[in-house]
KEDOTI-771449 format. One record per residue (C-alpha): x, y, z; residue in one letter. Coordinates in steps of 0.001 Angstrom, whole numbers, plus 524288, in hexadecimal, padded with zeros to 5 digits. Example, Ala and Ser with C-alpha at 12.3 -4.5 7.8 and 13.67 -1.06 7.14 Angstrom:
% KEDOTI-771449
8300C7EE6C81E78A;835667FBDC81BE4S;
% end
This chain:
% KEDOTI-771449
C3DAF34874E0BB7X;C3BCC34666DFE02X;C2EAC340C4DFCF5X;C297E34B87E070CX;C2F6A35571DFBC1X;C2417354C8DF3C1X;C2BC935CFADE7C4X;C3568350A0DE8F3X;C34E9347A1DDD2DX;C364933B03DE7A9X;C28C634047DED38X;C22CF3430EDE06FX;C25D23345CDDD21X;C232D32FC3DE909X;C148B3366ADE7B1X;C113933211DD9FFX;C15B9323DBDDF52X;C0BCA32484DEA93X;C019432959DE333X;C050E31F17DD7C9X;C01D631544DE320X;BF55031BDADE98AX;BF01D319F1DDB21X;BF3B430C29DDAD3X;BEE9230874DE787X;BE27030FF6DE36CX;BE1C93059DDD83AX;BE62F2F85DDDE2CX;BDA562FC3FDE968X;BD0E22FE56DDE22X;BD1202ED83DDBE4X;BCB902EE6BDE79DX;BBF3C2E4FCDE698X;BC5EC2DFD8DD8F2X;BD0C92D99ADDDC2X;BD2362D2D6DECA3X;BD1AC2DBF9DF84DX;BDE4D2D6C9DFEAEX;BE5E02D748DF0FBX;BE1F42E471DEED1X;BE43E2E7DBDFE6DX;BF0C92E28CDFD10X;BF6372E8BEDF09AX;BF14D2F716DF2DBX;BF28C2F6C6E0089X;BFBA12EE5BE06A7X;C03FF2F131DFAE2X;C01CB2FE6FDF5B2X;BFECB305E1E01D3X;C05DD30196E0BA3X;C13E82FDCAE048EX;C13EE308A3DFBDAX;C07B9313CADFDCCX;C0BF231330E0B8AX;C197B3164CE0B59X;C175B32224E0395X;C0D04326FDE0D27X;C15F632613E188DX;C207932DFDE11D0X;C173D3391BE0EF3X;C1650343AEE1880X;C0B45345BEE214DX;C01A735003E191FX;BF8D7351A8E0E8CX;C006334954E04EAX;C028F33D32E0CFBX;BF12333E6DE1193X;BEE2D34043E00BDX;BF7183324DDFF36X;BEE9832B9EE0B3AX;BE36D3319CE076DX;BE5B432BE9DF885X;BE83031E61DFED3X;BDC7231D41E070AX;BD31B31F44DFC68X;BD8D331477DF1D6X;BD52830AB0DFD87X;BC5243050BDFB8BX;BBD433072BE05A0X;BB8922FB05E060BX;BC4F32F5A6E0DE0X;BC1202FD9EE186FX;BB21B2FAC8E1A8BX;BB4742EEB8E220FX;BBD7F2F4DFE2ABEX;BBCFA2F91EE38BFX;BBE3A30734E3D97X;BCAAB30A4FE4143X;BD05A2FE77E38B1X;BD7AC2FD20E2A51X;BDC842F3BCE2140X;BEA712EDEBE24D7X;BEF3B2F254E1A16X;BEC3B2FF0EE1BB9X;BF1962FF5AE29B7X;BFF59307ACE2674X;BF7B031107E1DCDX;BED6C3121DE29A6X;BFAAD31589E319DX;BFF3C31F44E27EEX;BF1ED3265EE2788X;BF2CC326A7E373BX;BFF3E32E37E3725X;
% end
């Protein structure tokens, strides 16, 4: 009840903390083609995303807020990850945050 508050200082801190993160997956996925795909892969999403980007995104509500965070998410990711892949199909690491999006 406090985070869906949004006067509430616990959701205030709670957004500047998610969008502190959004802006630091945005630059760990910017050594894309720098550093190795799996080590960058692995640190902004395996790491990032889905044990800490993800648990605030569940706790939103369903509305405008919670689409602005996914829609913030999906476009630090390079599209280049997802030329190779088949209609219908994702990266596994992306797999919860493809469940999220679904709900």
């Amino acid at each position: 009840s406090t985070v869906e508050d949004k006067s509430s200082l616990h959701s205030k801190f709670q957004d500047r903390r998610f969008w502190s993160a959004v802006k630091l997956l945005s630059n760990v996925l910017l050594w894309d083609g720098i550093l190795q795909e799996d080590t960058v892969r692995d640190l902004g999403l395996s790491k990032l995303l889905n044990r800490y980007l993800l648990l605030n995104l569940l706790n939103t509500p369903p509305g405008p807020d919670n689409i602005e965070k996914c829609n913030k998410v999906v476009a630090c990711l390079p599209e280049r990850w997802f030329q190779d892949l088949q209609s219908g199909s994702t990266l596994p690491e992306l797999l919860n945050f493809c469940q999220h999006l679904l709900q």
